[in-house]
N, C-alpha and C positions, 0 to 999 in steps of 0.2 A: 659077259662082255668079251670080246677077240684080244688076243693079245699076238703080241708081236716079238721075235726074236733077233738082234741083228749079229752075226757073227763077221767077224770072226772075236768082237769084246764081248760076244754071249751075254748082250743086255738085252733083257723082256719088257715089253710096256705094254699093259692094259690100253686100250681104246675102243673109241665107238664106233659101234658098226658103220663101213659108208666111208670112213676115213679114209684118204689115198696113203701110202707108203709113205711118200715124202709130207703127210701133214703127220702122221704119227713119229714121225723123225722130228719135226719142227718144235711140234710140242713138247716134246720131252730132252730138245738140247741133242738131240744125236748129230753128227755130222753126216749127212748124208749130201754131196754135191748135185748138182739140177744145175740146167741151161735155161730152158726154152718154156720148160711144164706143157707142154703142150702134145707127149709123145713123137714128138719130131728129131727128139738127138737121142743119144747113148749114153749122154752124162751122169743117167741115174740110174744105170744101166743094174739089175740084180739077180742073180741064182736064186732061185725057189728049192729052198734044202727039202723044204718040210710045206705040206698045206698048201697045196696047188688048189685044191678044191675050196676051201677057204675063204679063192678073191676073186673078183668080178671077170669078166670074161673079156678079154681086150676086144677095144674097140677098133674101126676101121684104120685109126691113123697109128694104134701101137702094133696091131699085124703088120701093118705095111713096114714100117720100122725094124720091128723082131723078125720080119721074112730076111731082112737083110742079114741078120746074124745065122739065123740057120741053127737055132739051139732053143728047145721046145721048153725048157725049166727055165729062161729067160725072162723078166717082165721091168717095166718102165715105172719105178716108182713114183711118177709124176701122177699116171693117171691110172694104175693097178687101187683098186679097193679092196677095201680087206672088210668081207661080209662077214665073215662069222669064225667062232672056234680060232684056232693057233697057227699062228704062220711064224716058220724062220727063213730069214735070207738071207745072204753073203751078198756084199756090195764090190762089184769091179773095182771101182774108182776110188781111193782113197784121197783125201785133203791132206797136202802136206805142210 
């Protein structure tokens, strides 16, 4: 099963293939902020430290979104998957 890393509290969670970022955030209590889920804002905006190869290939509306940042390790944990083997990432936006 893929698992997931979020730094910078360097907590791993097991999940199922297919899962987005922010559903393996949900399930497991992580705080991870989202607006829209839709790939349309930066709200969940995350660094890909580790396991770029890992998650599903953005789709038309997270390109258009991520062109705007200009930063290729970037992805949208609203609608990023996470297919296989180990992925870590660093979240912009903290909840205070």
């Amino acid at each position: 099963m893929p698992t997931i890393t979020f730094l910078p509290e360097n907590q791993t969670y097991t999940v199922d293939a297919g899962t987005t970022i922010l559903e393996a955030a949900e399930q497991n209590g992580y705080p991870l902020p989202w607006s829209c889920r839709m790939g349309r804002c930066i709200a969940d905006l995350l660094t890909v430290v580790e396991g770029m190869e890992n998650l599903s290939h953005p789709d038309p509306e997270e390109e258009n979104t991520l062109g705007i940042m200009g930063e290729p390790d970037t992805r949208l944990a609203c609608v990023t998957r996470i297919t296989k083997g180990h992925v870590t990432v660093r979240r912009h936006v903290t909840e205070e």
